[in-house]
Every structure is written in C-alpha cells, then in structure tokens.
C-alpha positions, 0 to 999 in steps of 0.5 A: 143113150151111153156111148163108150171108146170110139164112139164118143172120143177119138185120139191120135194113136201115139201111146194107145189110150184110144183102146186102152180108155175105151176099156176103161170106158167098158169096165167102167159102166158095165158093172153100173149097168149090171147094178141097175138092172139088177135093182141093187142100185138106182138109175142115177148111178148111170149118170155118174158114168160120164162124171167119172170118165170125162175128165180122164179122157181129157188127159189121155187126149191131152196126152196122145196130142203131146205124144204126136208132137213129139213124133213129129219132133223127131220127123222134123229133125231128120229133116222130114217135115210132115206139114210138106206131105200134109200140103201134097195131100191136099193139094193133090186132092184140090178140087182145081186138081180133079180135072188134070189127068190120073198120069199127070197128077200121079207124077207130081205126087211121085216127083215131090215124094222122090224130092222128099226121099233125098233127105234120107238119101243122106244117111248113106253118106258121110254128109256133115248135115246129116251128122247135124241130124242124127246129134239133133235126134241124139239130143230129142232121146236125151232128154226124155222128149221122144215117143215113151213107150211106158205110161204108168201113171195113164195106165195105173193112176188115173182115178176119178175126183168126183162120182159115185162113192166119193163123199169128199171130193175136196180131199180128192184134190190133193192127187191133182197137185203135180199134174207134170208127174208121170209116175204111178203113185199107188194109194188107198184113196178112194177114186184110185185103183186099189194098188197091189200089196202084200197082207199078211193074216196070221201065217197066211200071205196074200196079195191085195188084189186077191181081197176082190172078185164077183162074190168078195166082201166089201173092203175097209181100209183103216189108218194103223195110227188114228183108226186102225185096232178099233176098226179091226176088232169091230169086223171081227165081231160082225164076221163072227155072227155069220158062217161067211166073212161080209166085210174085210178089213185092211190095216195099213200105216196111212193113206199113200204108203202100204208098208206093214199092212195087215188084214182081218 
C-alpha cells in the first residue's frame, strides 16, 4: 500500500505545503509507478519512494508548525490570545456542559466572545495601549518574524539526500550545512531539481529546462574544468551513430554555478 498527501501527513495550513507536498508526493511516485508496470525498472524502486519523501515532509512540517507560531505572535500582540478561545472551545463543549440547556450555554459562549472582541474595540480609539499593540506588531513585520508569504528554498530547493540515482549520499550532505537558510540555491547536484539556465548550442539558445520531457534524452552534466571536453566529444560521437540524439550533454563551470554553460 503507498500512501501519498493527506493520507499519510497532515499539517497546519500556515504556508500551503499540505497541498504543495502532497504533489510533490504524486509526482514523485508516479513516474516510479509507471517505470515499474512498464518493466523498465524493478519493484524495489517503489521502496525508494518513502526513503526520498520523508525527510521533506518533516521539514515542510516543521516549517508550517514554525509558521503557525508565528500567526499566533501576532494574535497574541493585539492582545488576542488564542489559548483563551481554544479553553472556551473546550470548556463549552465538556461533558459537565452537556446538560445545561442550548440557551444558557449559548450565551456564555457569546458573553466571553463580546469580552474577547473589547480588545479590537481598542483600535477605534486613541488608546495609548493600543498604540503599544500595533508599535508590538510594527516590530514582529520588522524583523522578518510574520507570516511569509514566498518560500523558495520549500518550493524550489527541497532535494533528496538519499534514493534512487544517488550513489554518494555523503557528497549529498553538503546541501544540508546551513539548515537556518531559507533561499533557493539552484545546483546540478544530483537529488536537487534541475535549475533553469540559459544554454547556448551553436546559434541556438535554449532554456535548461527544455532538455526534459516524456521522450528527451538523458542529461549528463560535465565540469568545464575537470571533465568537461572529454565528455563533450564522447556524446558526440554516441549521437553521431544514430538518426536520434540518445544522450545530451551540458557543460557548466561547476556543480553550483550555471555561468557560461554549453550544450551538445
């Protein structure tokens, strides 16, 4: 049995990644389904599926929990604490409760809410408290410590450190030195999504991202400096037997950086 989005991992929606990773999840094992019942891979591929996804819904959970404190950050400096409706919640809803009439409970709850509300009541006034709130809030926006609204390294960056078509998972390691940094890094490395870059063959200028689709040929990325030329002209000589390309080849200055790349 595979299990893939809300199915097997559930998050607050503070950011969006419940739907974002369950189409990470789909995308991801749906072209290892169709390599398997297609005999152009085995079984064991499947496995490789829970390996790779794991660890980046951890993050993305991680992350949502992070983002959910920080609503709550600024709730709590308007002076709306959302323990006080979470305890109203419950205590409305207690077994001890069940037996008190619909009216009486019902206008309890709307008492405590109308106490709730007098907070806000604040804003429409001159209230010196309410200055203190909204310079409290000012701060929270200041520092970067709100709600973003953009999550590239979530959204471009996540990559698998261990899987299929990973035969160095220690090399893989180096992605995961600065885990604070929230900025998309594009690389070449493998577990990463291919980055966008402009290649340039003979007069022709394409994007990277061009090189992939249901019928393209495999991609080999060559270092300019250690491997680069040798690698070039071996593909060329493998397109040269055939009417079809089977194997392009780009040639970039190294592993992070896409300056100046060519392609064959």
């Amino acid at each position: 049995v595979l299990l893939a989005g809300d199915a097997c991992h559930q998050m607050p929606p503070a950011g969006g990644f419940g739907m974002n990773s369950g189409i990470a999840d789909a995308h991801n094992l749906s072209w290892k389904l169709a390599a398997v019942l297609e005999g152009r891979a085995s079984a064991a591929l499947l496995n490789t599926y829970e390996q790779e996804r794991r660890p980046v819904i951890g993050q993305n959970i991680a992350l949502s929990m992070r983002n959910f404190d920080r609503v709550l950050d600024l709730t709590r400096a308007l002076g709306l604490d959302a323990g006080h409706a979470d305890l109203l919640h419950r205590a409305v809803n207690s077994p001890a409760l069940q037996f008190v009439p619909d009216a009486v409970r019902s206008t309890v709850f709307n008492q405590v809410m109308w106490m709730g509300r007098k907070q806000l009541d604040l804003a429409s006034s001159r209230n010196p408290l309410w200055a203190l709130r909204i310079k409290k809030v000012q701060e929270i926006l200041d520092t970067g410590r709100s709600l973003a609204l953009l999550y590239p390294k979530q959204d471009l960056g996540s990559h698998y450190t261990e899987g299929c078509l990973l035969p160095d998972p220690a090399r893989m390691q180096l992605a995961e030195e600065e885990p604070h940094q929230q900025q998309y890094r594009p690389t070449v490395q493998p577990g990463h999504r291919f980055p966008h870059f402009w290649l340039q063959q003979g007069a022709q200028r394409l994007s990277s991202l061009d090189l992939f689709g249901q019928n393209a040929a495999p991609v080999l990325v060559a270092d300019a400096v250690t491997g680069g030329p040798f690698w070039e002209k071996a593909v060329q000589r493998i397109n040269a037997d055939g009417p079809h390309p089977v194997l392009s080849c780009v040639v970039v200055a190294d592993e992070t950086s896409a300056a100046a790349a060519q392609y064959v």
